[in-house]
VODREN-65694 format. One record per atom (N, C-alpha, C): atom name; x, y, z; chain; residue in three letters; residue number from 1. Coordinates in Angstrom, 3 decimals. Layout:
! VODREN-65694
REC  a        X        Y        Z c   r   k
REC CA        X        Y        Z A ALA NUM
...
//
This chain:
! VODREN-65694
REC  a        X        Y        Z c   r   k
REC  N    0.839   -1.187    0.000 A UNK   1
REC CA    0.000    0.000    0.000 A UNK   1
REC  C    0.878    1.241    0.000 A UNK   1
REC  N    0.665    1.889   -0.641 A UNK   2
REC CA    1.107    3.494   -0.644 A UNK   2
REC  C    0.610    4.502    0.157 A UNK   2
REC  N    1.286    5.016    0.828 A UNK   3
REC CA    0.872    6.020    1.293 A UNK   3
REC  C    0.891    7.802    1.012 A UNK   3
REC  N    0.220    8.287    1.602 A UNK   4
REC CA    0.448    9.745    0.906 A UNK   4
REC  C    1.682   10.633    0.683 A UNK   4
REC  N    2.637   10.067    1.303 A UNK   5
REC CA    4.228   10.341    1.024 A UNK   5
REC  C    4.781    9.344    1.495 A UNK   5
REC  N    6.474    9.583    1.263 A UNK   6
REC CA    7.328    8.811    1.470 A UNK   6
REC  C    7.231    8.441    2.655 A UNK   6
REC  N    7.152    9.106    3.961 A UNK   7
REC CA    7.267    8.792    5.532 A UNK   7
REC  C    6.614    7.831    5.812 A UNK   7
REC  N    4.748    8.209    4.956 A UNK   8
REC CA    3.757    6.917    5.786 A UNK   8
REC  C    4.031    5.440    4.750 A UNK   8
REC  N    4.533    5.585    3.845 A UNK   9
REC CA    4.939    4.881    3.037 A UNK   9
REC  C    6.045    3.417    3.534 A UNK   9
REC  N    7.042    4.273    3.815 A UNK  10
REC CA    8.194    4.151    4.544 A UNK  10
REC  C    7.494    3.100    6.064 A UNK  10
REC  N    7.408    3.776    6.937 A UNK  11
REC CA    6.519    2.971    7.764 A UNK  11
REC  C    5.402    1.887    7.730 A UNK  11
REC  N    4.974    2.344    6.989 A UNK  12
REC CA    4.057    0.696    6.683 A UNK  12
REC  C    5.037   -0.333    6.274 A UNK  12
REC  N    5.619   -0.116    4.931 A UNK  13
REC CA    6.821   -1.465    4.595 A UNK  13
REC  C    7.681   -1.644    5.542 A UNK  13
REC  N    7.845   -0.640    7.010 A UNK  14
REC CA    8.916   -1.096    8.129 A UNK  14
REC  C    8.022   -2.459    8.848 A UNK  14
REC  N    6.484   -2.912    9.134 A UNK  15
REC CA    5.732   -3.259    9.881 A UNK  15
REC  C    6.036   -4.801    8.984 A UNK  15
REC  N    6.848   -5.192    7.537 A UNK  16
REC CA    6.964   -6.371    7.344 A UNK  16
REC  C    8.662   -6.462    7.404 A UNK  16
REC  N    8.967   -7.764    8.426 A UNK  17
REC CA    9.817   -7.972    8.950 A UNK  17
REC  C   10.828   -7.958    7.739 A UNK  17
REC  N   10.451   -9.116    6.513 A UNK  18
REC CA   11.569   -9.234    6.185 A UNK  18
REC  C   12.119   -7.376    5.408 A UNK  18
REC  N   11.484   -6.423    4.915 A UNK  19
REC CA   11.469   -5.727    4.770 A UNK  19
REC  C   12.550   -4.666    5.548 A UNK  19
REC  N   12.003   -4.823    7.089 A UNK  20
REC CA   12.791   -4.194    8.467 A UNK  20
REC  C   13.932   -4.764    8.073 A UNK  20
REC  N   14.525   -5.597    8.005 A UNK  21
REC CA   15.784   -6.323    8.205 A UNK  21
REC  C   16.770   -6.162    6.717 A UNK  21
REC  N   16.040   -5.821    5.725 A UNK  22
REC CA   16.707   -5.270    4.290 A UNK  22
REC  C   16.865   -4.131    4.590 A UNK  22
REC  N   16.018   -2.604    5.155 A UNK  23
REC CA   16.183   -1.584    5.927 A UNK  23
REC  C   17.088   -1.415    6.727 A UNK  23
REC  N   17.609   -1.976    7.627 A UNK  24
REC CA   18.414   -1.998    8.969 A UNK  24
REC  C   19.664   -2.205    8.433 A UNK  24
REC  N   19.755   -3.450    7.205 A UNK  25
REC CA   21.309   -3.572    6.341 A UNK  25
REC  C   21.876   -2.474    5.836 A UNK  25
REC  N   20.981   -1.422    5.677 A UNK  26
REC CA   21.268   -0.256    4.714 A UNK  26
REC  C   21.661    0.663    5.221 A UNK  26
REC  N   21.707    0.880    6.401 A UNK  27
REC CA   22.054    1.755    7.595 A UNK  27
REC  C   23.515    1.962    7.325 A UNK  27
REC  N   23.998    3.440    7.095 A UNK  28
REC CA   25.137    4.119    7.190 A UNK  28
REC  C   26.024    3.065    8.250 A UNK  28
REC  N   27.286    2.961    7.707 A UNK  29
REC CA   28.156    2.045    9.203 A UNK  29
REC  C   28.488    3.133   10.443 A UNK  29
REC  N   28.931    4.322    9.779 A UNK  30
REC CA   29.205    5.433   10.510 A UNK  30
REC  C   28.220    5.872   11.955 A UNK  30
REC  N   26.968    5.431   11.727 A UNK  31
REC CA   26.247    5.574   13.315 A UNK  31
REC  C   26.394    4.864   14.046 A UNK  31
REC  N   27.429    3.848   14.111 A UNK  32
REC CA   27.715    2.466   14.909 A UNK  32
REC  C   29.390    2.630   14.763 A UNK  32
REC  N   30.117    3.594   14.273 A UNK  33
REC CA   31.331    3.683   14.611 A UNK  33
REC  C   31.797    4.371   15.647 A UNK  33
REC  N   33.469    4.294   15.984 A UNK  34
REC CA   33.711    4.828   17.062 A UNK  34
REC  C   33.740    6.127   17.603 A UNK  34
REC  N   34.024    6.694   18.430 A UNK  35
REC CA   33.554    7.641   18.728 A UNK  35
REC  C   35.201    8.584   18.523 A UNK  35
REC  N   34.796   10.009   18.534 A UNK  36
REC CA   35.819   10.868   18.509 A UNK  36
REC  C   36.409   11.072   18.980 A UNK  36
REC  N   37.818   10.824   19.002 A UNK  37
REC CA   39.070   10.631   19.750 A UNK  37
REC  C   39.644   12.381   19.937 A UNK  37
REC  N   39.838   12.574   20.983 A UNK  38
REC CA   40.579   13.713   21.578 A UNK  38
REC  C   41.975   13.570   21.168 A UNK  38
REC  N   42.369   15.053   21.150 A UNK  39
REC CA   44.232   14.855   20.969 A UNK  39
REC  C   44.930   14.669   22.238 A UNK  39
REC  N   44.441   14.574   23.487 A UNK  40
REC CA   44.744   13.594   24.548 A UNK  40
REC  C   44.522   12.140   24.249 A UNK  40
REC  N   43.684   11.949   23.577 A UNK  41
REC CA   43.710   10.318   23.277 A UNK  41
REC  C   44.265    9.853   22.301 A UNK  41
REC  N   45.037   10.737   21.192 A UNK  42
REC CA   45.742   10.153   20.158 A UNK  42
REC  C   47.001   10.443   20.591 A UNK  42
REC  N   47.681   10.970   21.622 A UNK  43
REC CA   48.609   11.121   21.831 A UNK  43
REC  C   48.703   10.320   23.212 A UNK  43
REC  N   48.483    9.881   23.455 A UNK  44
REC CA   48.528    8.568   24.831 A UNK  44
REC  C   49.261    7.548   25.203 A UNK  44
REC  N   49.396    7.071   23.668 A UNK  45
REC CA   50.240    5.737   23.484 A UNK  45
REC  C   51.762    6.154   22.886 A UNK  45
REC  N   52.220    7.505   22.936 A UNK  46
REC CA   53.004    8.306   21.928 A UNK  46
REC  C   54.005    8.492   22.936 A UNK  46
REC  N   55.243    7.750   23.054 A UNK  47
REC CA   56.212    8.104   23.596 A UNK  47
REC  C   57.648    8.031   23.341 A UNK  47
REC  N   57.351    8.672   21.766 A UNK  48
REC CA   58.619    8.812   21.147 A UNK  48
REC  C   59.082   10.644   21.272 A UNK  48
REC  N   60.004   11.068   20.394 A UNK  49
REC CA   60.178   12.319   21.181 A UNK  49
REC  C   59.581   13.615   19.833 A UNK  49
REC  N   59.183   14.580   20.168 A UNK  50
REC CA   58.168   15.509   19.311 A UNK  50
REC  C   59.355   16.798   19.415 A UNK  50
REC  N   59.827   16.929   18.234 A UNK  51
REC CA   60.691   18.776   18.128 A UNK  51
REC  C   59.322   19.586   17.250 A UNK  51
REC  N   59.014   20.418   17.387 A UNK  52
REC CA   58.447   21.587   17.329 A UNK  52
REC  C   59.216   22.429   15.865 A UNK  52
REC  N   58.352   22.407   14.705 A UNK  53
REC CA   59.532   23.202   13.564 A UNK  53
REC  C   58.242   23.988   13.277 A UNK  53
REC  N   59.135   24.955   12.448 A UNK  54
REC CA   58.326   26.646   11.546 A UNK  54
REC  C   58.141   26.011   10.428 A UNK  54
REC  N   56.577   26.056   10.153 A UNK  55
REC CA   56.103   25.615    8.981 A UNK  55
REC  C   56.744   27.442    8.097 A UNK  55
REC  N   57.333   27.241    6.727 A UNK  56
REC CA   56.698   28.667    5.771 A UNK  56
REC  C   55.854   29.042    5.185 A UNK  56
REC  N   54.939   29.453    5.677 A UNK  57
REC CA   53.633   29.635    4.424 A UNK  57
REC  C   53.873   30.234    3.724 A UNK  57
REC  N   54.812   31.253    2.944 A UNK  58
REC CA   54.973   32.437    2.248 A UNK  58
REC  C   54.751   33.240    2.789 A UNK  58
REC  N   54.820   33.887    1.560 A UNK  59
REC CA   54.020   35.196    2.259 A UNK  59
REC  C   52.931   36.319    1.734 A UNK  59
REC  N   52.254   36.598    2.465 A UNK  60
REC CA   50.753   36.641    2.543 A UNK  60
REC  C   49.714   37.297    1.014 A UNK  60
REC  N   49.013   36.982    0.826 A UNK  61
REC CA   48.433   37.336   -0.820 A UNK  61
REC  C   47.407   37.396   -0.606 A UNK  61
REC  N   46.895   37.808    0.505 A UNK  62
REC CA   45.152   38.740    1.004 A UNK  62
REC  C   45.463   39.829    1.959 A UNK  62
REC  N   44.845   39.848    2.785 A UNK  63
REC CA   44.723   40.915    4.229 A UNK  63
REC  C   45.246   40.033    4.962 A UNK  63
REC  N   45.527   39.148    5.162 A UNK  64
REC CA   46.124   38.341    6.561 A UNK  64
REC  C   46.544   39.239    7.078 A UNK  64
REC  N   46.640   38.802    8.572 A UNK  65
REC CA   47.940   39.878    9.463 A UNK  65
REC  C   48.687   38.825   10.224 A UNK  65
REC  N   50.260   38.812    9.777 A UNK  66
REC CA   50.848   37.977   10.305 A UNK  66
REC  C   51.596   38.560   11.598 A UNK  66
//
């Protein structure tokens, strides 16, 4: 059955299982991945040694103020 748009549409074909379960496969992986790691947490396991260098960007070709 069709419904008057996509939503009620959508919902009725969720109410047959095998349907739900072809639905649920289709699901982005990304809402079931991990969560966002802090730069305290990517740096945690890091105990080799870090020097600090001057990137050059050039120099400047708008309004920047350096």
């Amino acid at each position: 059955m069709m419904g008057k748009n996509f939503r009620d549409t959508l919902e009725e074909q969720l109410k047959d299982p095998e349907f739900r379960a072809e639905w649920e496969a289709l699901k982005p992986k990304r809402e079931t991945g991990p969560k966002a790691e802090t730069i305290k947490d990517l740096f945690a396991k890091f105990h080799g040694e870090y020097t600090q260098e001057e990137i050059d960007w050039g120099k400047p070709v708008g309004e920047e103020i350096w």
